[in-house]
C-alpha positions in Angstrom: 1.9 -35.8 8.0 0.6 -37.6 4.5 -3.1 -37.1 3.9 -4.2 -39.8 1.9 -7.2 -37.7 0.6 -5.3 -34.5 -0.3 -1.8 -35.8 -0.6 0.1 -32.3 0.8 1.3 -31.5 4.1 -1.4 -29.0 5.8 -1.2 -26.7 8.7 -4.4 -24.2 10.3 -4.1 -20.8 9.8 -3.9 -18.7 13.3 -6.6 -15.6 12.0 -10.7 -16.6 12.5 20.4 -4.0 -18.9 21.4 -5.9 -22.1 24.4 -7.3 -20.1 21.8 -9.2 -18.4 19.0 -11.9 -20.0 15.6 -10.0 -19.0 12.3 -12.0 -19.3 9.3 -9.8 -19.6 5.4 -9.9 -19.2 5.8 -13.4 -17.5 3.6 -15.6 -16.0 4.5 -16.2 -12.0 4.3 -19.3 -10.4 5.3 -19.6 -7.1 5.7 -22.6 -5.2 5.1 -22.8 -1.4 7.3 -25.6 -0.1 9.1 -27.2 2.6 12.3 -29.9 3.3 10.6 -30.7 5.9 7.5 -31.8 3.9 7.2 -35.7 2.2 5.0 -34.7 0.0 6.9 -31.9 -1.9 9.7 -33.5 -3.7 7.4 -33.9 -6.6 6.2 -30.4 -6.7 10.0 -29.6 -6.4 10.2 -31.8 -9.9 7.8 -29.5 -11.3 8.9 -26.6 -10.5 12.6 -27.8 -11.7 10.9 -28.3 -15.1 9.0 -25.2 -15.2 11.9 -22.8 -13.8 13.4 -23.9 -17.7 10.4 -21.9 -19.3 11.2 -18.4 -20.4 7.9 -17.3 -20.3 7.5 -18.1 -16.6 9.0 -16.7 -13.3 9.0 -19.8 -11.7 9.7 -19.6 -7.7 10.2 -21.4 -4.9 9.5 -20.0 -1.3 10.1 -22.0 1.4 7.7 -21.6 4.7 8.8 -22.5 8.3 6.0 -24.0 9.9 7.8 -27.7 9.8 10.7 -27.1 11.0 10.2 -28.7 14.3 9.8 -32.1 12.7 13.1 -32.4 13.0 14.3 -30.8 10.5 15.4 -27.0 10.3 14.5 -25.7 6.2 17.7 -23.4 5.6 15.6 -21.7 3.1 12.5 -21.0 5.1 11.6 -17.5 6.1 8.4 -16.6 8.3 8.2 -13.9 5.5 7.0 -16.2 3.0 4.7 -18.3 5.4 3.2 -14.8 6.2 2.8 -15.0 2.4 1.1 -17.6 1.8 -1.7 -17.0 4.6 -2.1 -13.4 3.3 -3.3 -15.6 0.2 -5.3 -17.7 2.0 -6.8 -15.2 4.1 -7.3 -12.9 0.7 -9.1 -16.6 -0.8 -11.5 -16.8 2.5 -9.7 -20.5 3.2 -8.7 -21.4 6.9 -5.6 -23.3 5.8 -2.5 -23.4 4.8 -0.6 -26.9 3.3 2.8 -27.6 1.4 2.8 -27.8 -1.5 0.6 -25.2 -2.9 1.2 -23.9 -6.0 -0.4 -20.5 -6.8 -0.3 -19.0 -10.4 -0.5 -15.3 -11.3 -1.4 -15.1 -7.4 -4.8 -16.4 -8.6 -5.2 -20.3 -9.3 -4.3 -22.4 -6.2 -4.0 -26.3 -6.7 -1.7 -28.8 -4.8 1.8 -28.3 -6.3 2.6 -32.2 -6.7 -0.6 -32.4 -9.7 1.3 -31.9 -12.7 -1.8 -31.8 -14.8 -3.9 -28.8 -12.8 -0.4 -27.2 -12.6 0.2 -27.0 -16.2 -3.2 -26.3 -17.5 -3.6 -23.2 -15.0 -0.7 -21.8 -16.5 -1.6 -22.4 -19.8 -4.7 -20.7 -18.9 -2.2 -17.9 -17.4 -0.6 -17.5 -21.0 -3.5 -16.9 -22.5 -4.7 -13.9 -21.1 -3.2 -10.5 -21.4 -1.1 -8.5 -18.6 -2.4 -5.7 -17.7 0.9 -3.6 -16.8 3.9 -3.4 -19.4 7.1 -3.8 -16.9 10.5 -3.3 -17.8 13.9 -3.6 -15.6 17.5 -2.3 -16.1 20.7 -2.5 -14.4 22.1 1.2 -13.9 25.5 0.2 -11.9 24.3 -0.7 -8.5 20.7 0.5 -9.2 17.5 -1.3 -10.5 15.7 1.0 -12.6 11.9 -0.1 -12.5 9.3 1.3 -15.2 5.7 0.5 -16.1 3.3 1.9 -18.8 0.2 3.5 -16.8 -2.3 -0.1 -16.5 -4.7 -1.1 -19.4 -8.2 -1.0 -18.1 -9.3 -0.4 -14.3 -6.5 1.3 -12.7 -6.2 0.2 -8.8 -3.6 0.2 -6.3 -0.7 -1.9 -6.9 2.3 -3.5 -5.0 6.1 -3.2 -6.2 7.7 -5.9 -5.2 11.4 -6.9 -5.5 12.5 -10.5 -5.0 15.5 -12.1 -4.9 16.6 -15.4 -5.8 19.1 -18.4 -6.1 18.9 -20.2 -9.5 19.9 -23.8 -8.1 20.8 -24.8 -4.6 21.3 -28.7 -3.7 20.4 -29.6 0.1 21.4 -33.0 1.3 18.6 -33.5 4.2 19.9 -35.8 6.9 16.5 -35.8 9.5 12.8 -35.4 8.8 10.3 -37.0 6.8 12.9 -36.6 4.1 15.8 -37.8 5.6 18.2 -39.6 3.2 17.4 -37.3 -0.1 19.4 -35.2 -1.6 17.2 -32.4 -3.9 18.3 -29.6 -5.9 16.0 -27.0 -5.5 15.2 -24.0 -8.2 14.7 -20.4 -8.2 15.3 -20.2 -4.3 13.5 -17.0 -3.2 15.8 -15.5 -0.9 14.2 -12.0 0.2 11.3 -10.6 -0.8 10.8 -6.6 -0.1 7.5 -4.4 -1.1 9.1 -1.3 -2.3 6.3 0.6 -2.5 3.0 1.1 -3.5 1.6 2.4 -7.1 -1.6 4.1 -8.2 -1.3 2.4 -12.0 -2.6 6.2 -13.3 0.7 8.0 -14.0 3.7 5.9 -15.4 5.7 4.4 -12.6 9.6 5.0 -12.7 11.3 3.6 -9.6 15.4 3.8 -8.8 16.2 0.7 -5.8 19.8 -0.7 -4.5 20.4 -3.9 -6.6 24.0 -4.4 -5.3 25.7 -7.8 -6.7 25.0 -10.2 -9.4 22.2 -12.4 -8.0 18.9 -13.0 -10.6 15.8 -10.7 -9.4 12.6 -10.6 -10.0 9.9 -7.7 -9.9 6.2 -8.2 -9.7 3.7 -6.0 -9.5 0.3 -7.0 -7.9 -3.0 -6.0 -7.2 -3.7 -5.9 -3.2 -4.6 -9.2 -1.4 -2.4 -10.5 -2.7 -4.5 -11.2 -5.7 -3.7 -10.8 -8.9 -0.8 -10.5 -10.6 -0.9 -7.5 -13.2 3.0 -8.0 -14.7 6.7 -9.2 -14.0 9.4 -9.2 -15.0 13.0 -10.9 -14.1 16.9 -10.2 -14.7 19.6 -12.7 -14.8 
């Protein structure tokens, strides 16, 4: 599955509260991956380093469309392979590959180039968010608010994503057979709660039973850009 001249794993695409650390107006990086794929544990590297930055919501989705190499990803979810080709689709390309990194659901570069990964986010940081988002814990409720959007208002996704900050996998079969990797920021679900106009200020109550780290982004249709997130720990 190595490709000398693109070093990822590629696959064609079937269409022709103060209690709790918050980081705001982040940049998100998300990381489409597999442990099923050789040529990820480096991207998995990176996005251990970057999942350290505060002023990143660094995240890891894991797609399905290895698993019959022999090994099953336990992380993997046809959810966030549906994902990734909405991007593709949304970015007129006819394939999908692992790993792909995509930054504020706009720059898309192989996820195991350190260099194009860190200047696209620096790139990222540079430029203002258009939507001021802020979370709190109410009990058992996520309270979601946002500021009306600076410049063009359009329609916007709410999404709400969960997340497991570290999770080691020993992999026993595969092209990866033998390793042991910790992975970071596991996405775990990933639900659209909704969809905003960016005109009036948005104020949004959601079941957020348990302790586990979420993440809310809020995102121009395509996917395409991302417009603001934020996180709780």
């Amino acid at each position: 599955m190595n490709q000398a001249f693109t070093a990822v794993c590629a696959a064609w695409l079937a269409f022709a509260t103060p209690a709790h650390a918050q980081t705001n107006d982040a940049v998100v990086v998300e990381l489409f991956t597999s442990q099923g794929c050789a040529s990820c544990p480096p991207a998995d590297a990176i996005l251990a380093r970057l999942s350290a930055d505060p002023r990143l919501i660094a995240l890891s989705l894991h797609v399905d469309y290895w698993d019959y190499l022999g090994w099953k990803d336990k992380f993997a979810s046809p959810k966030f392979t549906a994902r990734q080709k909405e991007y593709a689709h949304h970015a007129r390309e006819k394939m999908v590959y692992t790993p792909q990194i995509i930054v504020q659901g706009q720059q898309r570069m192989v996820g195991n180039k350190a260099a194009e990964v860190d200047a696209a986010i620096a790139s990222a940081l540079a430029q203002p968010r258009p939507a001021r988002l802020r979370l709190a814990r109410n009990g058992t409720t996520l309270v979601i608010r946002a500021e009306p959007l600076m410049g063009n208002p359009r329609p916007v996704r709410v999404q709400l994503i969960r997340f497991s900050p570290a999770e080691n996998v020993a992999i026993e079969r595969g092209e990866n057979a033998g390793k042991t990797i910790t992975y970071h920021n596991v996405v775990k679900s990933l639900e659209l709660l909704g969809k905003w106009d960016g005109v009036t200020p948005l104020l949004m109550e959601v079941a957020a039973e348990g302790t586990a780290p979420l993440a809310v982004i809020l995102q121009s249709d395509g996917p395409a850009e991302i417009l603001g997130a934020a996180t709780l720990r």
